[in-house]
N, C-alpha and C positions, 0 to 999 in steps of 0.2 A: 414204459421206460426201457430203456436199452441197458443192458447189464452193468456196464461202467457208469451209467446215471445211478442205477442202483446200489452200486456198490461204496460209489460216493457217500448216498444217505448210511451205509452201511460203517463207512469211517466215521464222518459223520458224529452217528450215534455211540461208536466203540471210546470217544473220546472226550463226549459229554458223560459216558457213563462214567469213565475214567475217573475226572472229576468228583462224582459223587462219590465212587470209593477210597476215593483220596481224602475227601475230609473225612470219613468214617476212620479210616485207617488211624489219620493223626488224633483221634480224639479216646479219650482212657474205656471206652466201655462199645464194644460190638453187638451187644445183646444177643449174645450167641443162644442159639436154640437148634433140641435136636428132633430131624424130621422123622415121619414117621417111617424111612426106609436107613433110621441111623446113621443118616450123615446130619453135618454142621449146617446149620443157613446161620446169617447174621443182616443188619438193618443193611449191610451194605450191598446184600445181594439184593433185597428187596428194593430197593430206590436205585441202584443200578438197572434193574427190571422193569422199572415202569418211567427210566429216563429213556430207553432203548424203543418201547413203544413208544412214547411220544414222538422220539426224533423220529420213527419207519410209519407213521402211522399213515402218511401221505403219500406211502407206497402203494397203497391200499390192499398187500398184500395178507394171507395168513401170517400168523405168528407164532410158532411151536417154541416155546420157551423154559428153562426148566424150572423156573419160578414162576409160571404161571399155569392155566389151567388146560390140564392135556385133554384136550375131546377125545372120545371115541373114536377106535381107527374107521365105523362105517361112519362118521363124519369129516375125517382129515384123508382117507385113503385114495380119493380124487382130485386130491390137491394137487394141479400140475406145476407151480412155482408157488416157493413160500419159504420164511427166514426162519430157519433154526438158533436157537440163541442160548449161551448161556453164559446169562450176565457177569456171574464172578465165578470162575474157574480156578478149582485149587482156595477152595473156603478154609482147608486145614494151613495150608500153607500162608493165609490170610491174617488168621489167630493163631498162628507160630511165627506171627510178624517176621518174614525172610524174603517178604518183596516177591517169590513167582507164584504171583496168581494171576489173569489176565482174564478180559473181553474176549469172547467168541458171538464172532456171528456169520454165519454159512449162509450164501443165497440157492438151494435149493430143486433142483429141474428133474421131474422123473424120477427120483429116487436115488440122484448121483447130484453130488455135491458141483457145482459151476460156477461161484466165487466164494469168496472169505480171508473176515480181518480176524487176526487176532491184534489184541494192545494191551502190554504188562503197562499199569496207570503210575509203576513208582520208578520203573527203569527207564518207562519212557521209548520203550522198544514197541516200532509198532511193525507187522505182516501184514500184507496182503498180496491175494494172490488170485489171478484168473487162468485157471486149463485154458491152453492156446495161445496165450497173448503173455503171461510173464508172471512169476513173482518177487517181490521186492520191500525189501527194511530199511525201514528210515529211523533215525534217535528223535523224539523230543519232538513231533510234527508238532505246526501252530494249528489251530483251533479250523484253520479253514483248508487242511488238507483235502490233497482228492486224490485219485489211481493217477492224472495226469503228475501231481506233485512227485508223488514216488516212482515214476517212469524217469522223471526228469531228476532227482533231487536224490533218490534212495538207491540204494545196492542193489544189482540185480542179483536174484540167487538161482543155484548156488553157487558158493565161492568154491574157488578149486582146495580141495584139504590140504595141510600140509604136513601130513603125516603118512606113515606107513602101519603105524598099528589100526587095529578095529577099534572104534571106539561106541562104546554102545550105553543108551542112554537109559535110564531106568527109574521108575517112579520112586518119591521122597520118602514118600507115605504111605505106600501099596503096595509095598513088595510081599511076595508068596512064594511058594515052594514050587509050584511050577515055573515059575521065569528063572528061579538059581535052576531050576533043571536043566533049561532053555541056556541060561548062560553057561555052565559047568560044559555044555555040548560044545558052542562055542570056541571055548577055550582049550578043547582038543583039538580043534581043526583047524585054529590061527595060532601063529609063532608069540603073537605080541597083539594083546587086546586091553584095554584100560575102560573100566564101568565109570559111568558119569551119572548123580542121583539128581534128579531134577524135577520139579513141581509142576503141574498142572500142563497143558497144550502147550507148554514153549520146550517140551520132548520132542514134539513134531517140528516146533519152528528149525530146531539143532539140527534134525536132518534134513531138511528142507533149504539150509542154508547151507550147510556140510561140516559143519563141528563135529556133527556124529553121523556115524553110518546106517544106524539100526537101534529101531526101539520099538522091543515085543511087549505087547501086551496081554499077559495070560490071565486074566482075573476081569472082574468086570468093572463095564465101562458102561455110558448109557450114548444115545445119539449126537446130543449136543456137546459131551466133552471134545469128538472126535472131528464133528462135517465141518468146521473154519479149518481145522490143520490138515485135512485130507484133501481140499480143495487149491489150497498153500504148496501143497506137498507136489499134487499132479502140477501144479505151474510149473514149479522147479523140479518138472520131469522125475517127480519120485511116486511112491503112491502107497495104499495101505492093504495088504491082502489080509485072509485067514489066514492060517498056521499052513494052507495049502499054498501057498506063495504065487495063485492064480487069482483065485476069487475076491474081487476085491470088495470094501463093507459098501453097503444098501443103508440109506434112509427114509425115513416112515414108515418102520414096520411095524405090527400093530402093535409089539410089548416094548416096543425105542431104546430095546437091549441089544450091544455091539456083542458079536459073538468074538474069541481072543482073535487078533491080531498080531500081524508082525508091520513096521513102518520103514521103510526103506528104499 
């Protein structure tokens, strides 16, 4: 399949999963449970998980997901195309019922990110983005979206800012003392700067559409929070370094640890 066929299956599935975490959401009990790396899962990451494989399954590509089962890197390290996924993104922000959690799913090449959807399931905001060719948001897609719908139909990004301050976006839930370092520097070196706290991959969608300028991340992350919004980000001509402001993040390495980050 040619990458916009893929990426299609990739909407697709970001929208069926949508769906499944939309009735979890409205119903009184998530069954939250905590993993064994101390974060949240609940039912809805799990049937988000295995609606995302059903709909990609006739890709017949791999599937590195973060709900499902990570093979060993000398099993996945010659995988030259494959979908990085993680079904519900921003699990705290889920069960703190505040609406930004979202679909990620990254299509994968060599170790560098070359499409990806994101889709928040309550806002209804969906991304997607191909390096080379465009990215673009659309509100509320029907069920039979494609990349040709949001070419035709969605916002291309990004929008021109309309501001003059920095505006810099920063996790809800994760914040540490090296990012206030990170910001505090910042804020010597710009006249007028406003912090924006926001949940899950739709940090990336902000700069990737131009709400925001910059969003560092010093603390940890793992592969599939990042390869849908780094893929988003290069369409709309942005992208994700180290803290070296060159180096930009690699996926499938063998411990699927993002080393920190700046997004801009």
């Amino acid at each position: 399949m040619e990458v916009i066929q893929l990426i299609n299956k990739a909407i697709n599935a970001a929208l069926f999963a949508g769906i499944k975490i939309r009735d979890v959401y409205s119903s009184p009990d998530f069954d939250v449970q905590i993993k064994d790396d101390q974060t949240p899962v609940t039912i809805a990451d799990h049937q988000a998980h295995e609606e995302i494989l059903k709909q990609l399954e006739d890709t017949k590509l791999p599937i590195l997901s973060e709900e499902g089962v990570h093979l060993r890197y000398s099993e996945r390290k010659n995988w030259n195309l494959f979908w990085m996924v993680d079904p519900l993104d921003g699990t705290k922000e889920f069960i703190k019922r505040n609406d930004e959690f979202t679909v990620n799913i990254a299509l994968i090449q060599d170790c560098h990110p070359i499409a990806g959807v994101i889709y928040a399931p309550v806002t209804g905001e969906l991304y997607v983005g191909i390096p080379g060719t465009g990215a673009f948001k659309l509100l509320n897609p029907t069920k039979d979206c494609t990349f040709q719908t949001m070419q035709l139909s969605g916002i291309k990004l990004p929008e021109k800012s309309k501001t003059e301050e920095l505006i810099v976006v920063v996790s809800r839930s994760h914040m540490n003392k090296e990012t206030n370092i990170y910001i505090e520097d910042l804020e010597k070196r710009h006249e007028s700067i406003r912090i924006i706290n926001k949940g899950s991959s739709l940090k990336m969608c902000m700069v990737a559409e131009g709400t925001a300028h910059i969003y560092p991340k010093l603390g940890k992350t793992m592969e599939w929070d990042t390869a849908a919004g780094h893929a988003i980000l290069k369409a709309a001509g942005r992208n994700i370094f180290q803290p070296d402001l060159k180096t930009e993040l690699t996926y499938n390495k063998e411990d699927l640890q993002n080393p920190h980050f700046i997004a801009l």
